[in-house]
N, C-alpha and C positions, 0 to 999 in steps of 0.2 A: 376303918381306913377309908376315906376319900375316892369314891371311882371314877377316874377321869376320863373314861371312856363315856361312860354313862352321862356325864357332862356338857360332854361334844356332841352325844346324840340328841339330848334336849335342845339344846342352843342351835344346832342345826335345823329342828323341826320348826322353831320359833319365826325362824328368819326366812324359811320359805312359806312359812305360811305370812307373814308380813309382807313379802312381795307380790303374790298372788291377792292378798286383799286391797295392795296400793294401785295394779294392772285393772281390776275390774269395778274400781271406782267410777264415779260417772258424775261428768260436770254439775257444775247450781243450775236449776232451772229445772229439774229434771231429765226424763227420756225422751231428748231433741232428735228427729234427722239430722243429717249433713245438711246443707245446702250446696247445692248442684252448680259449678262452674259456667259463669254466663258465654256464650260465643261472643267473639266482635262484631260489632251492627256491617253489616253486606252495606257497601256504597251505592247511592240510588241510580234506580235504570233510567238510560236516560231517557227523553221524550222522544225520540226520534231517530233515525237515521243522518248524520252528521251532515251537513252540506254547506256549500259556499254561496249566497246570493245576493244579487245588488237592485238596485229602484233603477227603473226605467229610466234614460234621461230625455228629458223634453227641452226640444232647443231650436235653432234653425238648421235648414240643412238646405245645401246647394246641389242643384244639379246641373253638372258641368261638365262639357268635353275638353279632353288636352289634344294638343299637335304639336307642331312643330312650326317655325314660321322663321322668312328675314325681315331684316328693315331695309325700308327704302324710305330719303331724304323726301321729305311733305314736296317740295321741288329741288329739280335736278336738273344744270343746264351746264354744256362746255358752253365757253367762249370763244367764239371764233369770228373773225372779221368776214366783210360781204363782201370786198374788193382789196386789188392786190396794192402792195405798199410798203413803205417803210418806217419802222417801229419807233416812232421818236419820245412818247412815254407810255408808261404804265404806273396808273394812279392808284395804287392798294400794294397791300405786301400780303405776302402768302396768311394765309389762318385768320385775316384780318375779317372783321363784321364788316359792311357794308349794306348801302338803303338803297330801297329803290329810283333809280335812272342817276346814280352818281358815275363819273365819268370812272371807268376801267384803264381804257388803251385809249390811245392816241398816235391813227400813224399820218403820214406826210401828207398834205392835201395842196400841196402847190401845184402840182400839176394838174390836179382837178378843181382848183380855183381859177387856172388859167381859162382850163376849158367853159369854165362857166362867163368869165369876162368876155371870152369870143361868143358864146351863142347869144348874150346879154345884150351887145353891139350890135347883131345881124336883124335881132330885133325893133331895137330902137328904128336903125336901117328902114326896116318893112312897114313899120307902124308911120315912119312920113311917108312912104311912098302910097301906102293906105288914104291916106292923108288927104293926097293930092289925088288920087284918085276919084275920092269923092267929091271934090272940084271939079272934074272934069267930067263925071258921070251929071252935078247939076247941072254941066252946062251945055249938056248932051254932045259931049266929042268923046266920050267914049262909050263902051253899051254896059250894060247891068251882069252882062257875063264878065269880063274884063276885072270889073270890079269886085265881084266874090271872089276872083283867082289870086286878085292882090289881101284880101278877108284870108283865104285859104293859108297862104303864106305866113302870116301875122299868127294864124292861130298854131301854125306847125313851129316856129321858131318857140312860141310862148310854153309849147310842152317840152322841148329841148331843153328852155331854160331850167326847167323843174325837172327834167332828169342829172341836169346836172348838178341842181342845187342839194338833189339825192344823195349822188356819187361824192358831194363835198361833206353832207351828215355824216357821210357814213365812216368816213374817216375819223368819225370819233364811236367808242363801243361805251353804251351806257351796261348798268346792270338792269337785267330786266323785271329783277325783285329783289328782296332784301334776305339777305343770307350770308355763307362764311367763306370766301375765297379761298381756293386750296392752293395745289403748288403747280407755279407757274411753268410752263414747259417752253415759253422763248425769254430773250432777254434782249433790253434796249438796242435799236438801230438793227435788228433784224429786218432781214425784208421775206415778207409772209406773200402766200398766196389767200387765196380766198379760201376758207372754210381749213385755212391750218385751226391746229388745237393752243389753246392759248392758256385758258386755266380753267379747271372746274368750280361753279357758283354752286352752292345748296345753302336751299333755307332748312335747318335745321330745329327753330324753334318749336317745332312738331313730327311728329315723324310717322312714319306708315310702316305697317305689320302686314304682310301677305301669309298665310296659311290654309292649309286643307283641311278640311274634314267630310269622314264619310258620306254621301247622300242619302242615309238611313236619317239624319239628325234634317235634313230640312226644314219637314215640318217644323219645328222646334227654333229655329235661330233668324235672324231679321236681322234690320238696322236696327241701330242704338241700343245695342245688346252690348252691355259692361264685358267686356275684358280685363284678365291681368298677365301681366308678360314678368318675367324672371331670365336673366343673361347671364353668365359664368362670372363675366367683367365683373357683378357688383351682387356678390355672394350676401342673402340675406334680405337682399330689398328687391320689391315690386311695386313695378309700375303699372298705374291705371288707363285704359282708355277705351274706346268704343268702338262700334264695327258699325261703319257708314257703307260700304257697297259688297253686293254679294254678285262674283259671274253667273250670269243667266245660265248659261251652257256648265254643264256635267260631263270631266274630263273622261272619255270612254273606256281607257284605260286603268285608270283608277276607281274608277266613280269616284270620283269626290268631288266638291267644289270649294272653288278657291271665295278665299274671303279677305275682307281687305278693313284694318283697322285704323282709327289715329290715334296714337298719343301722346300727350303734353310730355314737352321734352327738358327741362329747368334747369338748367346748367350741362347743358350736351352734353349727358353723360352717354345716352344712346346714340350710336353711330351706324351709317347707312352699313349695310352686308353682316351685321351681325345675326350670329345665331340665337335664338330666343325660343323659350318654354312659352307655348300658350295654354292660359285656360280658360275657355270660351263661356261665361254662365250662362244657362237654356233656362233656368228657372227657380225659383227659392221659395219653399218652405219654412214658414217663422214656426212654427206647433210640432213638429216632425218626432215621432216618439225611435229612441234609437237603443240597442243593447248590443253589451258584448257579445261578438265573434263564437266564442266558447260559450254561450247561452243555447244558439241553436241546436237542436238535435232532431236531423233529420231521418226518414223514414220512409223509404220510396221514392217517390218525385215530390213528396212535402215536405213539409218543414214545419217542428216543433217547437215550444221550448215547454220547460215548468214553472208553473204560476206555483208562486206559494201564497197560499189562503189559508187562511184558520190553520195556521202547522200544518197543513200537508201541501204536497207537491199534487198539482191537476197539471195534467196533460193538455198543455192548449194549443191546437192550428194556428199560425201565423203565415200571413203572407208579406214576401219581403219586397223591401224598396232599392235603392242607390246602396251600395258597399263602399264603404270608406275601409281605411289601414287597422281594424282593430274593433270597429263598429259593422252593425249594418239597420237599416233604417227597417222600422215595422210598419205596414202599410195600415193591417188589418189585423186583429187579436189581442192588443195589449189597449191598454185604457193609461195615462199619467198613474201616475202613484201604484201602481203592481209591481210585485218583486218576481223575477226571475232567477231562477239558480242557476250558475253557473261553474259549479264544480261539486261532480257526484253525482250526474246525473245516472253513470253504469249502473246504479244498483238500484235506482229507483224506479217506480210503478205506480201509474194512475193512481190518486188518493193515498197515496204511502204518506205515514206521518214524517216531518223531517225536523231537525233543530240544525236551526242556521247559527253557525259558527260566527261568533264575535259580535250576534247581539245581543240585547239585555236582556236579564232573565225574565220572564213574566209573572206579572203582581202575583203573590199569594191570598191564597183567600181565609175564612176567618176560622176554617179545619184546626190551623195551626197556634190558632190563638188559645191562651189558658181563660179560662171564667172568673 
């Protein structure tokens, strides 16, 4: 009889040992190691210490004082009559241009035409009895004194006549240069005294800048030193002109001295008593080496910045010039074409290597090349 115990004990043994023979099988090739799981490659260090830095800029650079200043009309004159009278014209209309010795006013001269016809007569008068005199002086009935007295006479009416022929000019007002009539302050058939106000004359076509500046800057400033002026009125634009007289005298108060400019005036935009920016130029630099503001780093009473040479940062002394908004001018320390850094300087040190931000990378050499 079939024992089926026995069966199951066989076919049992068969089947573990078939599993334990398929477990310690070992690949084709033979008795290999593993191979060891590579790490991911570390991202490269960089060259340096990070920083920001720019080229020197080489350019001109002005050295100049500002103030404050008015205008005053290149001339300036009222009109006013020399004798009294009545107002019978007025030859301009207000704002109007006008040349020099065109007639202005016009007052009454009849009465002082009269007076001139009468001293005119007392003369004629004196000059025959001159006349006759010397008649009588050839003919020895009168003396040589007699006859200068009748001279005397003649010559005193003949200056009469020319005071009068004065007092008749003058009845008319020329202008006494070319300029822009303002607003008139009489009006026809008025009757004026002498030295009323009648209307103000200014020549315009140039105009004059008065301002201060310190007496520290003397040395420094002269005639024909360029100015530019800037006004509220004309946001945007400036005007050119130069500086023709400087006050001898240093006001005690201030110290400063006053200085006096012109300039071309081309469609009257500048008008007398405005307020004006000056800025006076003392001298110009065309080569002038300049760097940002945020470059310096200073250290005592000196003043550094960092040169970047060969990838590092060198500490170099500089000595500064003129400060502009954002700049300031390098006297002594920098050469054209140096770069200085200006942002990161807190972490950096004499000779520290640095990689300046957002330039190109530098050439590689032939390490990286395959053969």
């Amino acid at each position: 009889m079939f024992n089926i115990r026995g069966y199951f004990l066989v076919f049992g043994a068969l089947a573990i040992s078939a599993l334990v023979t398929a477990c310690g099988s070992e690949p084709e090739g033979g008795n290999q190691p593993a191979k060891p799981v590579q790490p991911a490659a570390a991202p490269p260090k960089p060259m340096g210490l990070p920083v920001k830095a720019v080229e020197v800029k080489v350019g001109p650079v002005v050295d100049e004082v500002t103030a404050v200043g008015s205008l005053l009309a290149d001339e300036s004159v009222i009109i006013r009559p020399e004798i009294d009278g009545r107002i019978v014209g007025l030859h301009f209309e207000e704002g109007q241009e006008v040349k020099r010795g065109q007639r202005l006013v016009t007052i009454d001269a009849s009465e002082y035409t009269a007076q001139l016809a009468a001293v005119k007569a007392e003369l004629n008068t004196e000059k025959q009895r001159y006349t006759r005199a010397q008649e009588l002086y050839e003919q020895k009935f009168i003396t040589k004194e007699a006859l200068d007295v009748q001279a005397g006479a003649v010559d005193r009416l003949e200056a009469r006549v020319q005071e009068a022929q004065v007092r008749v000019d003058k009845t008319v007002v020329r202008a006494p240069f070319s300029g822009v009539a303002g607003l008139r302050e009489v009006s026809p058939g008025a009757y004026v005294k002498a030295g009323a106000d009648i209307v103000i004359l200014e020549n315009l076509s140039s105009i004059k800048v008065d301002f201060r500046i310190p007496e520290v800057y003397l040395s420094k400033v002269g005639r024909n030193q360029p100015v530019a002026l800037r006004v509220d009125a004309f946001p945007g634009e400036q005007f050119e002109g130069r500086v023709y007289a400087v006050q001898p005298a240093v006001d005690e108060q201030t110290r400063t001295a006053l200085m006096r400019a012109r300039v071309s005036n081309k469609g009257f935009k500048l008008k007398p008593g405005m307020f004006v920016r000056v800025a006076l130029t003392m001298s110009t630099r065309k080569d002038a080496i300049t760097v940002p503001e945020e470059a310096l780093w200073p250290q005592g009473k000196d003043n550094f910045v960092f040169k970047v040479v060969d990838g590092k940062a060198m500490l170099t002394k500089v000595e500064l010039g003129n400060r502009r908004p954002g700049e300031v001018e390098i006297n002594q320390g920098l050469a054209p074409g140096d770069t200085v850094v200006t942002e990161g300087q807190i972490k950096l040190r004499d000779g520290a290597p640095v990689m300046v931000m957002g330039a190109p990378p530098a050439p590689q050499g032939d390490a990286g090349k395959s053969g």
